[in-house]
VMD Tcl script that builds the backbone (N, CA, C; Angstrom):
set m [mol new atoms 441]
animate dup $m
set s [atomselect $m all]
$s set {name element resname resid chain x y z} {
  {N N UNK 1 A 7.078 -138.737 101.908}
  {CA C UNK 1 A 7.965 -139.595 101.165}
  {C C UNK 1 A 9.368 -139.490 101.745}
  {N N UNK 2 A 10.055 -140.533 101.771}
  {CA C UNK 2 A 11.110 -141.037 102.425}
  {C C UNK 2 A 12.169 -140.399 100.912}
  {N N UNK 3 A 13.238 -139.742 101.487}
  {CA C UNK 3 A 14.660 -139.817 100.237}
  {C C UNK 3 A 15.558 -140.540 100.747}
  {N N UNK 4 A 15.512 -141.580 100.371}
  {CA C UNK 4 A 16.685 -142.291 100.661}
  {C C UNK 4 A 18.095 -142.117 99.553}
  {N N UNK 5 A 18.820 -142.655 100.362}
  {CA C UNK 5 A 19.704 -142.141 98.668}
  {C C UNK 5 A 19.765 -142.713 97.734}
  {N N UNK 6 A 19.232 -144.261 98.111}
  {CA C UNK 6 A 18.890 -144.625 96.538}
  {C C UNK 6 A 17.720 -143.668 95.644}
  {N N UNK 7 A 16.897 -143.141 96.223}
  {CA C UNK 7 A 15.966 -142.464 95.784}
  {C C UNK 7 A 16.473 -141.309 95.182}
  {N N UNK 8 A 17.294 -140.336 96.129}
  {CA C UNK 8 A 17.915 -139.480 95.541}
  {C C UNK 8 A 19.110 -139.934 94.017}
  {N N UNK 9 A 19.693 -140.558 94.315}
  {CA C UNK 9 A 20.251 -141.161 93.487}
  {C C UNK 9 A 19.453 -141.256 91.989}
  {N N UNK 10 A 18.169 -141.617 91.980}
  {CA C UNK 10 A 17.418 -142.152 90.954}
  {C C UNK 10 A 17.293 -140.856 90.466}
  {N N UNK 11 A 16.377 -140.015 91.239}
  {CA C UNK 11 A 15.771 -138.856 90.621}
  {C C UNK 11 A 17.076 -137.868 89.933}
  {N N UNK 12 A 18.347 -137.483 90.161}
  {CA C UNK 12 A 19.185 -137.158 90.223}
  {C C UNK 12 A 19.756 -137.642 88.508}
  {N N UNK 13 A 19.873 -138.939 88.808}
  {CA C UNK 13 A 20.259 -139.826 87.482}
  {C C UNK 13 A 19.165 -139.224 85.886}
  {N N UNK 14 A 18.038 -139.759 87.074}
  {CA C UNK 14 A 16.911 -139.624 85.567}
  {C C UNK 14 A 16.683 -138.220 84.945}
  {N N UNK 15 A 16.854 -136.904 85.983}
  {CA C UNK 15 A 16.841 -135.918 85.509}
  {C C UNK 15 A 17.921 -135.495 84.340}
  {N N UNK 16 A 19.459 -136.460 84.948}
  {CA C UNK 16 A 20.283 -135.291 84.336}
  {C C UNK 16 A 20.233 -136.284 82.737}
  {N N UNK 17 A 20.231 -137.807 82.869}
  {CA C UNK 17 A 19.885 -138.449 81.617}
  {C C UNK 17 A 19.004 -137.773 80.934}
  {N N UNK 18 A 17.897 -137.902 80.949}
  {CA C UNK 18 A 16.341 -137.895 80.379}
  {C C UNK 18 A 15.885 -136.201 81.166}
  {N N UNK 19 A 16.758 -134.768 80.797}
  {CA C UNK 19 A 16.422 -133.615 81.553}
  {C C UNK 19 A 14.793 -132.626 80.865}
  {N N UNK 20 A 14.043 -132.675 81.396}
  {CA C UNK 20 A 12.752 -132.331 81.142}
  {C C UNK 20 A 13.519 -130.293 80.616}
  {N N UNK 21 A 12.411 -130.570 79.754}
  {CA C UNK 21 A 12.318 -128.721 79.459}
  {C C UNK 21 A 13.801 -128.413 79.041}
  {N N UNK 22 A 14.890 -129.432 78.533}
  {CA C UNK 22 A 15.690 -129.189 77.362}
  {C C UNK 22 A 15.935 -128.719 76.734}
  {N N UNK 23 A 16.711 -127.727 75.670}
  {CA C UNK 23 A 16.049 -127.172 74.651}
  {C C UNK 23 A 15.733 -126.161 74.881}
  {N N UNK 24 A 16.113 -124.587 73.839}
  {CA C UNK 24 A 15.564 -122.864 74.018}
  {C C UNK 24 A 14.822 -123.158 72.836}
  {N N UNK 25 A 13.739 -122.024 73.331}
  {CA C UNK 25 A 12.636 -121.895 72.441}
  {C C UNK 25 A 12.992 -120.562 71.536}
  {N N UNK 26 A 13.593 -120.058 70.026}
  {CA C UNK 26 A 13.510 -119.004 69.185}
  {C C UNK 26 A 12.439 -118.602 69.512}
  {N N UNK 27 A 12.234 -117.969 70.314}
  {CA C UNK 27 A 10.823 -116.546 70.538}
  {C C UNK 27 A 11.034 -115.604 71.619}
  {N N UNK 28 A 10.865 -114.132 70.755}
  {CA C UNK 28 A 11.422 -112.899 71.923}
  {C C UNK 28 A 10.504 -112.719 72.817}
  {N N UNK 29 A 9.639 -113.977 73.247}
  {CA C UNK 29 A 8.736 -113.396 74.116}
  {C C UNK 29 A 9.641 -114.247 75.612}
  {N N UNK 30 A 10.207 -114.709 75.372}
  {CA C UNK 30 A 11.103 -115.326 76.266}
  {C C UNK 30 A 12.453 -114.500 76.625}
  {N N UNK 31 A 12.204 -114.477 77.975}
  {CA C UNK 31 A 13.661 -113.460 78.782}
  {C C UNK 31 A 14.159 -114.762 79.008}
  {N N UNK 32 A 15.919 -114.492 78.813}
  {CA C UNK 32 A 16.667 -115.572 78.840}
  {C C UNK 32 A 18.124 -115.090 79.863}
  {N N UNK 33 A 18.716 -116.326 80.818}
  {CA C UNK 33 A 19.719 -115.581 81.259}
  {C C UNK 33 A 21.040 -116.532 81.194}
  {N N UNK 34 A 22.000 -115.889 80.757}
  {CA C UNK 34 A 23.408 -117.084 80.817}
  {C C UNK 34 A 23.749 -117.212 81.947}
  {N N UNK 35 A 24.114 -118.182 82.344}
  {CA C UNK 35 A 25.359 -118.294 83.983}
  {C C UNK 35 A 26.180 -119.194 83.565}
  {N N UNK 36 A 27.359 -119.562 83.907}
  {CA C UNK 36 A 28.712 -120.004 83.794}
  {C C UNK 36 A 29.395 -119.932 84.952}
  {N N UNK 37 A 29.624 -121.251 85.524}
  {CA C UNK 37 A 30.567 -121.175 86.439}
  {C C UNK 37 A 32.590 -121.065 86.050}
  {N N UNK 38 A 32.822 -120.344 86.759}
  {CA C UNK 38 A 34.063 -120.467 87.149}
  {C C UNK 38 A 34.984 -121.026 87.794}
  {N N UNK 39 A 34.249 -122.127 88.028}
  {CA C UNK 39 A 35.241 -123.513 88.784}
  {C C UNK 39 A 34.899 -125.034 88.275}
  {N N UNK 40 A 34.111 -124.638 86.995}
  {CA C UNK 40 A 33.726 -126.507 86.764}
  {C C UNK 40 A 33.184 -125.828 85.017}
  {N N UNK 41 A 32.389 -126.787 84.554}
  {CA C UNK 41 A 31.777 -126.810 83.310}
  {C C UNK 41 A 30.976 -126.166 83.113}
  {N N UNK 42 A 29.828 -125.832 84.237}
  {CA C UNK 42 A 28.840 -125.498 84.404}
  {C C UNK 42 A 28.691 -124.551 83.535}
  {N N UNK 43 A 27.704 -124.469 82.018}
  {CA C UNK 43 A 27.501 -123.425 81.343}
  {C C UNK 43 A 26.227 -123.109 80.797}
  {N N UNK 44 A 25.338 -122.910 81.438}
  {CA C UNK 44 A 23.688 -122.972 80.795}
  {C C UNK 44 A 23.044 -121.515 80.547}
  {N N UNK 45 A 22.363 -121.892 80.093}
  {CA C UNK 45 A 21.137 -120.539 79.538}
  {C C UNK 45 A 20.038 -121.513 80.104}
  {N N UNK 46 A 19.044 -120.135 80.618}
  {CA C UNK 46 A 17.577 -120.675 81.535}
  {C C UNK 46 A 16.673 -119.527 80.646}
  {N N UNK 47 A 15.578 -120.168 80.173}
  {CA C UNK 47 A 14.424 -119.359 79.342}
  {C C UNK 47 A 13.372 -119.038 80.075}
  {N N UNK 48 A 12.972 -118.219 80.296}
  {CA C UNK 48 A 11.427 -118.185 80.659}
  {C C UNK 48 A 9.912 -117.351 79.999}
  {N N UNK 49 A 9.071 -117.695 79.995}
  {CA C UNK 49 A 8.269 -117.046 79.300}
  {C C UNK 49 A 6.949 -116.885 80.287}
  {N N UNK 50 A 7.057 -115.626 80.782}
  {CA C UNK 50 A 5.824 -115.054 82.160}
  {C C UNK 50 A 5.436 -114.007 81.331}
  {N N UNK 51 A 3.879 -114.675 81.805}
  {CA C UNK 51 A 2.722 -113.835 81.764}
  {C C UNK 51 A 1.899 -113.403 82.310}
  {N N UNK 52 A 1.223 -112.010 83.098}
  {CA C UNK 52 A 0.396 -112.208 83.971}
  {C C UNK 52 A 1.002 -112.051 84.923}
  {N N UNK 53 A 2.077 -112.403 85.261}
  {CA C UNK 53 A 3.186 -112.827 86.976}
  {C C UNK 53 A 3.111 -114.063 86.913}
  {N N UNK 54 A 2.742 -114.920 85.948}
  {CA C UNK 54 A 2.809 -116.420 86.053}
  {C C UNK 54 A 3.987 -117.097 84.641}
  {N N UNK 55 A 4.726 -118.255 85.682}
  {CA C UNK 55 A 5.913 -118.843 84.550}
  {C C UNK 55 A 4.514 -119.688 84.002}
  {N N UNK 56 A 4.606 -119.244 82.523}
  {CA C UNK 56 A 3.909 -120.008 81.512}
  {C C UNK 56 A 5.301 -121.380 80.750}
  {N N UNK 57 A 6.056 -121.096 80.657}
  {CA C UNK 57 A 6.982 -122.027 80.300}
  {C C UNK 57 A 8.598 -121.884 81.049}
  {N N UNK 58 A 9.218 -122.869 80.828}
  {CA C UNK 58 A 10.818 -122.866 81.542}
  {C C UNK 58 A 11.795 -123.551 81.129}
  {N N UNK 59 A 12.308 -123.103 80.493}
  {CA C UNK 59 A 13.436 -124.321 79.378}
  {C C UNK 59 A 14.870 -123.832 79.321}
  {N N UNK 60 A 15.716 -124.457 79.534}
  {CA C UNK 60 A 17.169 -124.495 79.449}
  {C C UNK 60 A 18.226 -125.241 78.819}
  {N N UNK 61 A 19.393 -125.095 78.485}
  {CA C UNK 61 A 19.851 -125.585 77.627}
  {C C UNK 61 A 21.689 -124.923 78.048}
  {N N UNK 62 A 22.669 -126.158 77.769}
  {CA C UNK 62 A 24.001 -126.100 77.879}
  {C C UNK 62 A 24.824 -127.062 77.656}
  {N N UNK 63 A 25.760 -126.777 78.391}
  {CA C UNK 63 A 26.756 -127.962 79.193}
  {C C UNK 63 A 26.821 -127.666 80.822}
  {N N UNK 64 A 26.513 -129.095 81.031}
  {CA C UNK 64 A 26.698 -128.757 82.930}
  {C C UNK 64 A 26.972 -130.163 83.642}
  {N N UNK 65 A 27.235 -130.382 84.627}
  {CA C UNK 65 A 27.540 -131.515 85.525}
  {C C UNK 65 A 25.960 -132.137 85.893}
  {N N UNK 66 A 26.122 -132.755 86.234}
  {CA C UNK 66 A 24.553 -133.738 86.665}
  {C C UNK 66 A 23.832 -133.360 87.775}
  {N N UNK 67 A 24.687 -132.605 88.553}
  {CA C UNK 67 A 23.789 -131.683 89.691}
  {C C UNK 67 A 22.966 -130.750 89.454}
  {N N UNK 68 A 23.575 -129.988 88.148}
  {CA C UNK 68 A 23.367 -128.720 87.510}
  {C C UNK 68 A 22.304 -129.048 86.631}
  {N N UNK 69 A 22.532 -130.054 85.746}
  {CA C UNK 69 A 21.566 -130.357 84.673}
  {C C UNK 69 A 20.290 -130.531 85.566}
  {N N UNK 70 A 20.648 -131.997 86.922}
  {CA C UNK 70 A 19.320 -132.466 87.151}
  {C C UNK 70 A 18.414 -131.465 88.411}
  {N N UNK 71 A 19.019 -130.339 89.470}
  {CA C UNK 71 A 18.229 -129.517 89.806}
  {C C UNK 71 A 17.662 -128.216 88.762}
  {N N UNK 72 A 18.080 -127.743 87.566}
  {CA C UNK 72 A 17.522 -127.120 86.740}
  {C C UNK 72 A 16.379 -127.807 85.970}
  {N N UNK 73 A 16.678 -128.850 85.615}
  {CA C UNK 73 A 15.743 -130.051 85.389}
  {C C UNK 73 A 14.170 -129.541 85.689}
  {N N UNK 74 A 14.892 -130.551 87.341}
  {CA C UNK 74 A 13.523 -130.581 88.288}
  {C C UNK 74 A 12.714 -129.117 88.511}
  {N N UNK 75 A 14.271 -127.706 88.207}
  {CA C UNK 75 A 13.151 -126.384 88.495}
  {C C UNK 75 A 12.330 -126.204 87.609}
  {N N UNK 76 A 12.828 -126.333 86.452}
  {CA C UNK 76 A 11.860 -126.161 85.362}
  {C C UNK 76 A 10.721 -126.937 85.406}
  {N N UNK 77 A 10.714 -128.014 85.765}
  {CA C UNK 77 A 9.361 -129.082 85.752}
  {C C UNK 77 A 8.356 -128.478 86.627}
  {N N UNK 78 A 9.071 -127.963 87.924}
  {CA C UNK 78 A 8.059 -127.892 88.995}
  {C C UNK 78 A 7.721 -126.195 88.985}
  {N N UNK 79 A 8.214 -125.336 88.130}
  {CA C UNK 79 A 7.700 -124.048 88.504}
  {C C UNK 79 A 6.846 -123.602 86.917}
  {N N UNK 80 A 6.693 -124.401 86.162}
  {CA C UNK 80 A 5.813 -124.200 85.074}
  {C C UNK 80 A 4.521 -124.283 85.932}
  {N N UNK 81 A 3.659 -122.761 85.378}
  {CA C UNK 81 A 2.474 -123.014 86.012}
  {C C UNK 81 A 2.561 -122.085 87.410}
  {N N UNK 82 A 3.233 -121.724 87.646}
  {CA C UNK 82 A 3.796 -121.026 89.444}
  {C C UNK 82 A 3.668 -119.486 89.200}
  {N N UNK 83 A 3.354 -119.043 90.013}
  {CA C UNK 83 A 3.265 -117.732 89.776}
  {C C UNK 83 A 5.203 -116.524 90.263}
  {N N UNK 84 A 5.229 -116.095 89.696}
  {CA C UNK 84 A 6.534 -115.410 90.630}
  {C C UNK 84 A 6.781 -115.527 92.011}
  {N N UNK 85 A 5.530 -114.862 92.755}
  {CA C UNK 85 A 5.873 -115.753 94.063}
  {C C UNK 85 A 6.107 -116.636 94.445}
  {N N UNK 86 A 5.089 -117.276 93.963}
  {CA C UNK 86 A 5.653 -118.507 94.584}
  {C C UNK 86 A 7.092 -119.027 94.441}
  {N N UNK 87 A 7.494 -118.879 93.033}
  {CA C UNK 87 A 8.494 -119.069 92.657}
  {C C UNK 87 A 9.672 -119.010 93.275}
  {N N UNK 88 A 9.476 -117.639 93.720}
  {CA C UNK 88 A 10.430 -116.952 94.715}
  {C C UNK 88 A 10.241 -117.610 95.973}
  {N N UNK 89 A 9.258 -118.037 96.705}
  {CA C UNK 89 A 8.856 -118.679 97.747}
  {C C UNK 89 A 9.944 -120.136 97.512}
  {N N UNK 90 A 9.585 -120.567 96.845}
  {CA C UNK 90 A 10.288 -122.347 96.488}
  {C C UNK 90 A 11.871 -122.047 96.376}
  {N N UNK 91 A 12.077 -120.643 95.761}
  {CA C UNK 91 A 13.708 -120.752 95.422}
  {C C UNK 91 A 14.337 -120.326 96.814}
  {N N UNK 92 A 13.610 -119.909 97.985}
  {CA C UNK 92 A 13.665 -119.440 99.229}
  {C C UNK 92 A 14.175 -120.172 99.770}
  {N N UNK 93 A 13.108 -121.410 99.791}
  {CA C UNK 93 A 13.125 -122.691 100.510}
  {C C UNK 93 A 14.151 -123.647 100.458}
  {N N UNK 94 A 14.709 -123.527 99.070}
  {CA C UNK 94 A 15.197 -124.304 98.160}
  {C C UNK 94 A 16.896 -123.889 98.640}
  {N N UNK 95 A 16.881 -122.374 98.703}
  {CA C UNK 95 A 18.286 -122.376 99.452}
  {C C UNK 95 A 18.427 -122.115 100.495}
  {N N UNK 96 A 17.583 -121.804 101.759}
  {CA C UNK 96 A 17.416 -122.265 103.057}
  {C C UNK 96 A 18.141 -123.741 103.112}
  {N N UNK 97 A 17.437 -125.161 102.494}
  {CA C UNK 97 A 18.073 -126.109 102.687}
  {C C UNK 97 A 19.115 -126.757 102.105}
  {N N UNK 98 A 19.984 -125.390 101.038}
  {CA C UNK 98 A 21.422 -125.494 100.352}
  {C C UNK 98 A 22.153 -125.243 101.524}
  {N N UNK 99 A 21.885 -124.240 102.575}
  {CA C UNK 99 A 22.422 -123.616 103.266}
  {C C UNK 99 A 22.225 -123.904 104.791}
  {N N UNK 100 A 21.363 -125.631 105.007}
  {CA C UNK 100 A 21.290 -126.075 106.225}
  {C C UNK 100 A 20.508 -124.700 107.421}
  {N N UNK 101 A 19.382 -124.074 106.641}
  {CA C UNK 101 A 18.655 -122.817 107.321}
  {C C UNK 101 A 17.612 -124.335 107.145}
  {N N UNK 102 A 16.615 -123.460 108.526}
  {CA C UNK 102 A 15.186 -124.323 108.451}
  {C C UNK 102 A 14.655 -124.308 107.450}
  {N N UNK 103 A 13.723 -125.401 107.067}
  {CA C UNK 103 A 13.298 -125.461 105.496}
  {C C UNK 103 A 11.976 -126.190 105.196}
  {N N UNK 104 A 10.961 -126.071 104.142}
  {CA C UNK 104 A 9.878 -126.804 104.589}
  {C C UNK 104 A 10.163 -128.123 103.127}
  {N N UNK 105 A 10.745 -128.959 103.686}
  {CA C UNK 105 A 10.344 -130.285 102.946}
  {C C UNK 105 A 9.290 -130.638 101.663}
  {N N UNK 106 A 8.305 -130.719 102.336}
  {CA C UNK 106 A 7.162 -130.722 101.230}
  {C C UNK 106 A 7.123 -129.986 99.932}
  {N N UNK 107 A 7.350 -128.709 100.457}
  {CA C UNK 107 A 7.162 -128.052 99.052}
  {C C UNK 107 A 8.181 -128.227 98.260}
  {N N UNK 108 A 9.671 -128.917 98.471}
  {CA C UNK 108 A 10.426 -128.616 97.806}
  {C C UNK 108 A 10.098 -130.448 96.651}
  {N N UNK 109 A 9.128 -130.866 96.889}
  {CA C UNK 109 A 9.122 -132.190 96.185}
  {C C UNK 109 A 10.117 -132.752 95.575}
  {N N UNK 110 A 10.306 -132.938 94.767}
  {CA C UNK 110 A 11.972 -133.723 94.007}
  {C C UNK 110 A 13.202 -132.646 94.446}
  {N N UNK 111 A 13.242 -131.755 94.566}
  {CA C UNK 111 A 14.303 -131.033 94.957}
  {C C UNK 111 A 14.907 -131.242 95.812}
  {N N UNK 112 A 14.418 -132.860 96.671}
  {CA C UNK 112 A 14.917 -132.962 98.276}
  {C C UNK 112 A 15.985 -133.920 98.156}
  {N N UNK 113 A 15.871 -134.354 97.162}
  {CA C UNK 113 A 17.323 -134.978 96.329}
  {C C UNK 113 A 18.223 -134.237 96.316}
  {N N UNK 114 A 18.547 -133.211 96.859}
  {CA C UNK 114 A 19.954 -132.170 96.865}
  {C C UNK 114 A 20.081 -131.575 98.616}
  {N N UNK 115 A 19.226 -133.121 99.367}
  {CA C UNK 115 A 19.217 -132.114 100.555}
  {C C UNK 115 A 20.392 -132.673 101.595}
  {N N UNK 116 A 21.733 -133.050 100.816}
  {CA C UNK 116 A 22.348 -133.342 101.801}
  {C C UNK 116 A 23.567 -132.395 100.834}
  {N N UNK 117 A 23.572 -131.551 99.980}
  {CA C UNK 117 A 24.322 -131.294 99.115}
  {C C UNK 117 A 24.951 -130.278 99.748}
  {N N UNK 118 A 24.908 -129.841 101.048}
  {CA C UNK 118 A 25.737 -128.930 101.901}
  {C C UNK 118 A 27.195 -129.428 102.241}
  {N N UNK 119 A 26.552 -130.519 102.495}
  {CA C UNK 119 A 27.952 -131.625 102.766}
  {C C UNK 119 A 29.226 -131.548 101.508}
  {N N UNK 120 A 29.142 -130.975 100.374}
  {CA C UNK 120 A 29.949 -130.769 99.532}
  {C C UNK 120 A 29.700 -129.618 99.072}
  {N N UNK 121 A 30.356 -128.525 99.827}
  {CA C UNK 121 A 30.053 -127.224 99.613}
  {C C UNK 121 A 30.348 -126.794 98.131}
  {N N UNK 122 A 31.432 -127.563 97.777}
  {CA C UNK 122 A 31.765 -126.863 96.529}
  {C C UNK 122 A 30.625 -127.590 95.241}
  {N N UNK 123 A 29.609 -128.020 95.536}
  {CA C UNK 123 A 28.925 -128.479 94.734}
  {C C UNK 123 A 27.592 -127.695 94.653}
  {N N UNK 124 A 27.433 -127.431 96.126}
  {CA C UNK 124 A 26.494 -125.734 96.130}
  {C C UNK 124 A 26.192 -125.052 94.808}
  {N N UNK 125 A 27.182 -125.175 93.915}
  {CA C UNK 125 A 27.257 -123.766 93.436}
  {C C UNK 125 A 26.287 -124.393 91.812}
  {N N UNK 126 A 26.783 -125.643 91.724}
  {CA C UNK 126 A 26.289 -126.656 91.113}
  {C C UNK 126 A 24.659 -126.879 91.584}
  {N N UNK 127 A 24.145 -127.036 92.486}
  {CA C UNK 127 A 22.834 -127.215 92.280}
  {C C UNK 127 A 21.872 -125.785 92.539}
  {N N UNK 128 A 22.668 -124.442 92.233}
  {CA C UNK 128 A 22.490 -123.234 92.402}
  {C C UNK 128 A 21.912 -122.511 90.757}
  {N N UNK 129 A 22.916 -123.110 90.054}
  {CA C UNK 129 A 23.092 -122.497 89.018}
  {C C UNK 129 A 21.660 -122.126 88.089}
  {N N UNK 130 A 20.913 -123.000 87.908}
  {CA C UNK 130 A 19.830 -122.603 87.254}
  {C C UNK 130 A 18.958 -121.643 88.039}
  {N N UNK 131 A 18.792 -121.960 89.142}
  {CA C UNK 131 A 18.077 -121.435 90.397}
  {C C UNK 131 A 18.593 -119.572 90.253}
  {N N UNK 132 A 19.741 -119.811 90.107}
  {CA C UNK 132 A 20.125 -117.866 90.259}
  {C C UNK 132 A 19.618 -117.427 88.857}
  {N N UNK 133 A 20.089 -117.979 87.988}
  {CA C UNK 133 A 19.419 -117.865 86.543}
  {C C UNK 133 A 17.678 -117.244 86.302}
  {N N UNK 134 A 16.788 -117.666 86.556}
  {CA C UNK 134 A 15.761 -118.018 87.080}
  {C C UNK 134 A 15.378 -116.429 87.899}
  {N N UNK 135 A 16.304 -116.419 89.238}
  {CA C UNK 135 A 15.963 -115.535 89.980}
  {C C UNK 135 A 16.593 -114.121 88.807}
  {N N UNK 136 A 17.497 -113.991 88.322}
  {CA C UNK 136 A 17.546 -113.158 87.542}
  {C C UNK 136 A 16.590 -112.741 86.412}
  {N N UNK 137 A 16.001 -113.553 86.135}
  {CA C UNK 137 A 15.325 -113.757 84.966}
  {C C UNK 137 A 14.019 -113.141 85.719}
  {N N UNK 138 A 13.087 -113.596 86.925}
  {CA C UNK 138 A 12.158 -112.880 87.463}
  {C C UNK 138 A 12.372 -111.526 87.624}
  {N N UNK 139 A 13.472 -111.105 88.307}
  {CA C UNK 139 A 13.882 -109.548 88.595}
  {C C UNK 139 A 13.554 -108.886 87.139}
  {N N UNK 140 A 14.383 -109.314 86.141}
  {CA C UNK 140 A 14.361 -108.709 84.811}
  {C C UNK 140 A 12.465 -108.435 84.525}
  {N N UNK 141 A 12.030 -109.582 84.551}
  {CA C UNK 141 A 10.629 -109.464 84.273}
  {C C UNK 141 A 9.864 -108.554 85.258}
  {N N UNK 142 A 9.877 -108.724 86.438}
  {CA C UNK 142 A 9.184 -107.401 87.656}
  {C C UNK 142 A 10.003 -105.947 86.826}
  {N N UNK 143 A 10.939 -105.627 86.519}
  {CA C UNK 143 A 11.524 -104.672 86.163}
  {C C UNK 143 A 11.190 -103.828 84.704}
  {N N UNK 144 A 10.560 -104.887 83.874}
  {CA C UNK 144 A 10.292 -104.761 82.871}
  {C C UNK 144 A 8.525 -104.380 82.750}
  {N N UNK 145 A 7.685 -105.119 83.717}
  {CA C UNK 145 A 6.554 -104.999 84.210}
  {C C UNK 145 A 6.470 -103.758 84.517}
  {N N UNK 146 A 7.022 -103.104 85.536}
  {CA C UNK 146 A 7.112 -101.965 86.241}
  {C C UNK 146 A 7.009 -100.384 85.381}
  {N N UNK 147 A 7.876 -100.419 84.461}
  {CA C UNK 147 A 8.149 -99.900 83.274}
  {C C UNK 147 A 6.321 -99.255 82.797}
}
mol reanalyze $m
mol bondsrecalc $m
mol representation Tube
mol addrep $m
């Protein structure tokens, strides 16, 4: 599939309008992590609920810019169902091509809507934000596993 930027454009739009997995779920079976940027609005909480080593659910909830809303969006959509690795695998990939490193396309499916987002470095941090969230939130859980 071709991203054109109208394409990007769309997916981008529809996420941060209409953002899938919205909304924290009241249940302590869910590790939750805040991030807040320090140069924009950016203020979300990312939920997760793993079981097994697998994200059984992924939901977030704030105030954030449309980069922020719509790649947290799309993470949540696409790593329900994923096991940690992989997880970690995709969030790999995912900033390999924040960071103009080689990158594999495919797997990053809708996420390729942020693949020119180097070009505005200071927006980096913006389609980061759920993504570090997330990666915190796995560590916590391997850590807690371990135990």
């Amino acid at each position: 599939m071709e991203f054109t930027k109208e394409l990007k454009r769309e997916i981008i739009l529809d996420n941060y309008q209409y953002p899938r997995h919205k909304g924290l779920k009241k249940d302590d079976s869910y590790l939750s992590m805040h991030m807040a940027s320090d140069s924009c609005i950016d203020d979300i909480t990312v939920q997760a609920k793993i079981e097994d080593g697998i994200i059984k659910d992924l939901n977030f909830d704030g105030v954030a810019c449309s980069i922020s809303t719509a790649s947290t969006s799309i993470m949540c959509d696409m790593f329900v169902g994923k096991t940690i690795e992989e997880a970690k695998e995709i969030m790999q990939n995912y900033h390999n091509m924040l960071f103009e490193a080689e990158y594999n396309s495919e797997q990053l499916e809708e996420l390729n809507a942020f693949n020119e987002l180097y070009k505005q470095a200071n927006r980096i941090k913006c389609g980061e934000i759920g993504f570090n969230a997330l990666d915190k939130i796995l560590k916590e859980s391997e850590t807690t596993n371990e135990k």
